[in-house]
C-alpha positions as CSV (number, residue, x, y, z in Angstrom):
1,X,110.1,74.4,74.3
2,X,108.1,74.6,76.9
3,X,108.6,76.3,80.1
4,X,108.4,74.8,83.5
5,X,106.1,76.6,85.8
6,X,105.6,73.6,88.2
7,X,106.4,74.7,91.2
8,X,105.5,78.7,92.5
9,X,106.8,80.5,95.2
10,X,105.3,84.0,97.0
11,X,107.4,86.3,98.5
12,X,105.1,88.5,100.9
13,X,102.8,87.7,103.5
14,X,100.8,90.3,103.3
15,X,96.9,90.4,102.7
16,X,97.8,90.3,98.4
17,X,100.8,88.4,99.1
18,X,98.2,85.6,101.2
19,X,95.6,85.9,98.4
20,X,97.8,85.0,95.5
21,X,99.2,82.0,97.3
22,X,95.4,81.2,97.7
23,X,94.5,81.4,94.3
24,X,97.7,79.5,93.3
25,X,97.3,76.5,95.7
26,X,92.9,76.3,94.3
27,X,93.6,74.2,91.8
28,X,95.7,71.8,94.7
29,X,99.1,72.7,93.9
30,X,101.8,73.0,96.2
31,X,102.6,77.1,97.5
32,X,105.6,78.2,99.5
33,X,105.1,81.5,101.1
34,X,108.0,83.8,102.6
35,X,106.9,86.0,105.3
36,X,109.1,88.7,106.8
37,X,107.1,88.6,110.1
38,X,107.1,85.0,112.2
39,X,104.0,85.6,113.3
40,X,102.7,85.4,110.2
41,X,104.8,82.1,109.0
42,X,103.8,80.2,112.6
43,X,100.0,81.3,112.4
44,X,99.7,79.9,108.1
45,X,101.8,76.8,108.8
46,X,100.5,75.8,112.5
47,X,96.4,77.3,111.6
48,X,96.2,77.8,108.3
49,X,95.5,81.6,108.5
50,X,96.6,85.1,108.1
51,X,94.9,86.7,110.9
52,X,97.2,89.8,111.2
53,X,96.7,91.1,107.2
54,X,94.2,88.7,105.8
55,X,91.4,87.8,108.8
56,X,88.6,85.2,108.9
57,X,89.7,83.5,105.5
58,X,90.7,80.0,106.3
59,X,93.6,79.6,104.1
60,X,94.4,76.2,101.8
61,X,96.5,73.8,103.4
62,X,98.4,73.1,100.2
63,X,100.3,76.6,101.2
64,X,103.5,76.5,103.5
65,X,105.0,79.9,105.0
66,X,109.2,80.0,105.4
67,X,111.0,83.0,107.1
68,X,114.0,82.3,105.0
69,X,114.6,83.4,101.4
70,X,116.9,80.9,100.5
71,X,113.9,77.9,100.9
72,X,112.6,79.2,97.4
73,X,115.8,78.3,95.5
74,X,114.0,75.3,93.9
75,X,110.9,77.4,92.7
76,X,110.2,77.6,89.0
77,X,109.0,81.3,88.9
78,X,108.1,83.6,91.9
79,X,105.2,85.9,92.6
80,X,106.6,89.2,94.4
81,X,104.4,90.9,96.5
82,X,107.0,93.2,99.0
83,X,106.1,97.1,99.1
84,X,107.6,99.0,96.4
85,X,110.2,101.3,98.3
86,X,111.5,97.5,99.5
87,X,111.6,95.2,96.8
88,X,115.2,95.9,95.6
89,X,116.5,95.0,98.9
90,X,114.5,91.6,98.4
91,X,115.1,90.6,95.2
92,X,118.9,91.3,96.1
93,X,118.6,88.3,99.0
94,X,116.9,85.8,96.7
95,X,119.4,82.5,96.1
96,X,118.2,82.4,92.5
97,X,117.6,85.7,90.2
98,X,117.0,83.8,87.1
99,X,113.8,82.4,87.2
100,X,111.1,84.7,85.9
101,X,109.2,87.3,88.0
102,X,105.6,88.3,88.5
103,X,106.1,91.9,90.2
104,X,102.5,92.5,92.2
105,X,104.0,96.4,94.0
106,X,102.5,99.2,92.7
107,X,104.9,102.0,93.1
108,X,108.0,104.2,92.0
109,X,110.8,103.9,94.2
110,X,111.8,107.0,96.2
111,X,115.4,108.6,94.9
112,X,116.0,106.9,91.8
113,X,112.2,107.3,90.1
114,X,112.3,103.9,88.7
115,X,109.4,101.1,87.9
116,X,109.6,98.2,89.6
117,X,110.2,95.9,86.3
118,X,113.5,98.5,85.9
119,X,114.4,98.2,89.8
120,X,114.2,93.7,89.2
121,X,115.9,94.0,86.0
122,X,118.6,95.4,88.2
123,X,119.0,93.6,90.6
124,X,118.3,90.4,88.8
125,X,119.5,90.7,84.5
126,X,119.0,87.4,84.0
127,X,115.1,86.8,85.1
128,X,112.0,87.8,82.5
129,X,109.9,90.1,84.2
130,X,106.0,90.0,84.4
131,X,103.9,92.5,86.0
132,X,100.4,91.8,87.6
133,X,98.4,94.7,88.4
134,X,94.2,95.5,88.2
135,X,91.6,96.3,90.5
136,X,91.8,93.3,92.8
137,X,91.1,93.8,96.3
138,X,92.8,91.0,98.3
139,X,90.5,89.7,100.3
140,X,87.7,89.1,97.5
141,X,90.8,87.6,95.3
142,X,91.6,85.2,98.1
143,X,87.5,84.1,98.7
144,X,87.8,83.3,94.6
145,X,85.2,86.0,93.7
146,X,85.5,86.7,90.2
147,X,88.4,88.7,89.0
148,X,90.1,90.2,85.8
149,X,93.1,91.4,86.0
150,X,96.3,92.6,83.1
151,X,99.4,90.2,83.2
152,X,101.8,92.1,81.4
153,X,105.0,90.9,79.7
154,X,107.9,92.1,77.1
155,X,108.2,88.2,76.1
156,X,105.1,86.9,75.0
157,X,105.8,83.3,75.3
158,X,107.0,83.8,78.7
159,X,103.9,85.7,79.3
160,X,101.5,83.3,77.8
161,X,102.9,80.8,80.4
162,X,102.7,82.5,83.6
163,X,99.0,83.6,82.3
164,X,98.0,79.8,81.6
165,X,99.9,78.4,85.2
166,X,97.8,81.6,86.8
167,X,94.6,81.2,85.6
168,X,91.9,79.6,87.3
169,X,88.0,79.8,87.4
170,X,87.3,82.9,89.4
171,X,90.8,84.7,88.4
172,X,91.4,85.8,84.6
173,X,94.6,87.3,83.6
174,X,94.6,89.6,79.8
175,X,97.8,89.5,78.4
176,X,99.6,92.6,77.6
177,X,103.3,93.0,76.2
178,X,102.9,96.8,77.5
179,X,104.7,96.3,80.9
180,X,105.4,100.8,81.3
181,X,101.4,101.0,80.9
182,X,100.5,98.4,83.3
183,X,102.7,99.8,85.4
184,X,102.3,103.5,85.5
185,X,98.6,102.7,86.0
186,X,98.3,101.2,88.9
187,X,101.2,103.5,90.4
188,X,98.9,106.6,89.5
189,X,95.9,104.9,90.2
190,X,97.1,104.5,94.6
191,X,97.5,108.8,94.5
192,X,94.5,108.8,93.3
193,X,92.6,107.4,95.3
194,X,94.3,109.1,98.6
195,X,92.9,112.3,96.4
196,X,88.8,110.7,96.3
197,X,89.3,109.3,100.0
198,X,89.6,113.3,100.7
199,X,86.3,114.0,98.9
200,X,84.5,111.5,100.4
201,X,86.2,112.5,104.0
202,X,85.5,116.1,103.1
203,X,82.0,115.4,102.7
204,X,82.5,117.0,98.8
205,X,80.0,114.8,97.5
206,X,79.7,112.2,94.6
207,X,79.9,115.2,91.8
208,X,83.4,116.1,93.4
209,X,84.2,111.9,93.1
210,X,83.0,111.7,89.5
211,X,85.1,114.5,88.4
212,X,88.1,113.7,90.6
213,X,88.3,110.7,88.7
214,X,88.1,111.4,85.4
215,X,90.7,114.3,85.5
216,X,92.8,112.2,87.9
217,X,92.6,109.7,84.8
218,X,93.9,112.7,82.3
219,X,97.2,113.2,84.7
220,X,97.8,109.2,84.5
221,X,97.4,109.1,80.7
222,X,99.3,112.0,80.7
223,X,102.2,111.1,82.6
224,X,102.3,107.3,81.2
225,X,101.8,108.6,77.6
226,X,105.4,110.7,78.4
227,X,107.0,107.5,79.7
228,X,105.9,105.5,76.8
229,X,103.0,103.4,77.6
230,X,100.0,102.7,75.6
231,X,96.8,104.5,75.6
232,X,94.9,101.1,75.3
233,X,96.8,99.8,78.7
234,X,96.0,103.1,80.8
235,X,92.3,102.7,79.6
236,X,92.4,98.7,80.3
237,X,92.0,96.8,83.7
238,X,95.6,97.9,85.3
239,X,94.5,101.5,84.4
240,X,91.2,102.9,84.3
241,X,89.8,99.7,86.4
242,X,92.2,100.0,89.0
243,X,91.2,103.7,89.6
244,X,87.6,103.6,89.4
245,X,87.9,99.9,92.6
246,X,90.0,102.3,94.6
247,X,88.9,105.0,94.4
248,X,85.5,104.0,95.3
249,X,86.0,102.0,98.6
250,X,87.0,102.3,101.9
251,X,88.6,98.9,101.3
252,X,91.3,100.8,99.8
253,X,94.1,101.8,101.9
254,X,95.0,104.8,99.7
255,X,91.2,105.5,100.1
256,X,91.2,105.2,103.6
257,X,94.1,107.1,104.2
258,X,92.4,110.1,101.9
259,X,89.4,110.0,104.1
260,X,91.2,110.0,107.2
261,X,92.9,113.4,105.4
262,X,89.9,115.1,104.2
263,X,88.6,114.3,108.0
264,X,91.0,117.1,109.4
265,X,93.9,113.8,110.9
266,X,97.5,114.7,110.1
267,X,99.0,112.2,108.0
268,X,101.5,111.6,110.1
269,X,99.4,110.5,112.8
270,X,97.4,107.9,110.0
271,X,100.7,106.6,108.9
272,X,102.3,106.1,112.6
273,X,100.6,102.7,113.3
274,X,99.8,101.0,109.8
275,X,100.4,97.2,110.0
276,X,99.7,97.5,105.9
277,X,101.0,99.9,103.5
278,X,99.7,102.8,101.6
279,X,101.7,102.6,98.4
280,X,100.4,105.7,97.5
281,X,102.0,107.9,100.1
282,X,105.1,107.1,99.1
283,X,104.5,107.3,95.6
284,X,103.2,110.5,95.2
285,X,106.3,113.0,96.4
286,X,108.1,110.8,93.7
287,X,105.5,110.6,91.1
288,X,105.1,114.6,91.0
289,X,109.2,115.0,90.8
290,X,109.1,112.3,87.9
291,X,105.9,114.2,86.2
292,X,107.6,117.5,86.5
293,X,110.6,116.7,85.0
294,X,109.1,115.3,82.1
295,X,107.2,118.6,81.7
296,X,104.0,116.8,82.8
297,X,100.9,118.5,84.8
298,X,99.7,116.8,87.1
299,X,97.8,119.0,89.4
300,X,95.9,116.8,91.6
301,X,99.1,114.5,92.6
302,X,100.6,118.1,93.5
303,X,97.5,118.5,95.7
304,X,98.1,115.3,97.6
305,X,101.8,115.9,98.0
306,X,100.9,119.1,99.7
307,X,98.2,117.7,102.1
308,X,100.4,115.1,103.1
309,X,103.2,116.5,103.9
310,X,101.0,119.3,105.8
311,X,101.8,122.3,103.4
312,X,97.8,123.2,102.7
313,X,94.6,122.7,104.2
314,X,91.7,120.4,102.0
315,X,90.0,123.8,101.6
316,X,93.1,125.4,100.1
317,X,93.9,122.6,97.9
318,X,90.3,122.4,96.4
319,X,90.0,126.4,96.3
320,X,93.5,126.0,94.1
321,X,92.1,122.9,91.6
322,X,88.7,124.9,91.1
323,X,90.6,128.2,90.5
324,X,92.8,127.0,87.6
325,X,92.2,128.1,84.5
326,X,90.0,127.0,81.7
327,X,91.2,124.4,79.4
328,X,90.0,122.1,76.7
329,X,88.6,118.9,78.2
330,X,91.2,116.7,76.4
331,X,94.1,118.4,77.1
């Protein structure tokens, strides 16, 4: 039988939030859009922008913003795209929890150390759970520059589906069945990134970089190994792709937050006024308590906990990484 994707629904309006419902109305369908903020419903239904999170980019006209949850109730599948630590208390609003899910936040949420597919499955049993997630910067995603990114799903069918109703010419899902993997990547992948916006903020240089990321790709395989997730995904486009796109541009707002870090500003003081959110700094407390207690090391998401919360200087917390002793390169 098959499955009846006609009609989408976003909930986020956010700059990724914006781009997907771009890249779903491209090929002229119809996209409703929840927005928490009415700013940002009035300015896509009345101008057909998102000038607070997604500037300049005219939007399609095929997409519709609604402040109210309950408008999506006819939808045949929904992309979400809320921040991590808040999509539980979403998905618990929705009218309908039974039609399947594309997750889009890349995070662990704080207290109970769970992956978003295990925080929807939840809070809604009876929906399949997808799990978009790659190096995609919004903004280049919504202008319909060539992307590749992993759509991962348990059910295949159900994946195959969402993939075909997603895919246009400038936006190529890979199917994956490995939903922990895709995951766990591009959770890893945001405190990361914080970690090489410090270098480059630092002025450490691109050898620091280089090596930043390739270790800082050990701790992820590492830790998603532990929680059962493929070596293939980790190494794949929500993996290894994501980490090398964020953690090479100030685009990133893990990145930029990093910089803003290694520049000598308290984090406090780069997190007070953010209109868009650093998944990353939320992650990474919860990240290292999830890595420790399954007896993973994970040294450089310890450093970033501990510049965060203000516990060590960058000079300490590089001094400490160098210092460590000698090991075997894959281990």
């Amino acid at each position: 039988m098959t499955m009846k994707l006609d009609r989408l629904g976003v909930i986020g309006g956010g700059a990724w939030g914006t781009a997907m419902a771009q890249v779903i109305a491209s090929d002229g369908s119809d996209v409703l859009l929840w927005a928490r903020e009415p700013e940002v419903v009035a300015a896509i239904n009345e101008g057909h922008s998102n000038p607070i999170f997604l500037p300049v980019l005219p939007l399609s006209e095929r997409i519709r913003a609604t402040g109210d949850l309950a408008d999506l109730s006819d939808c045949d599948a929904l992309v979400v795209v809320v921040p991590a630590q808040f999509l539980g208390a979403v998905l618990a609003q929705l009218p309908r929890r039974d039609v399947p899910l594309v997750l889009c936040a890349k995070g662990i949420e704080a207290g109970t150390r769970r992956l978003m597919s295990e925080v929807a499955a939840d809070v809604a049993p009876g929906a399949p759970i997808a799990v978009l997630s790659g190096p995609t910067f919004a903004h280049e995603v919504a202008a319909g520059r060539p992307t590749a990114i992993t759509l991962a799903c348990a059910d295949e069918a159900v994946g195959l589906a969402l993939a075909e109703r997603l895919r246009r010419p400038g936006f190529r899902p890979y199917l994956s069945q490995d939903v922990v993997g895709a995951e766990i990547g591009g959770a890893v992948k945001n405190v990361l990134a914080i970690a090489c916006g410090v270098v480059e903020g630092a002025g450490l240089g691109q050898n620091a970089r280089a090596a930043l990321i390739s270790r800082g790709f050990a701790e992820m395989t590492r830790f998603g190994l532990a929680r059962g997730a493929r070596a293939e995904t980790l190494a794949g486009l929500s993996g290894l792709g994501d980490l090398v796109l964020t953690c090479s541009s100030i685009s990133s707002r893990n990145f930029s937050l990093g910089k803003g870090l290694g520049e000598g500003v308290p984090a406090a003081e780069l997190l007070r006024d953010r209109r868009t959110v650093a998944e990353g700094a939320a992650t990474a407390p919860v990240l290292a308590e999830a890595a420790r207690e399954a007896g993973v090391d994970m040294p450089i998401v310890d450093a970033v906990c501990a510049l965060l919360v203000g516990e060590a200087t960058v000079d300490a917390v590089v001094a400490d990484l160098l210092a460590r002793p000698l090991k075997q390169e894959g281990a």
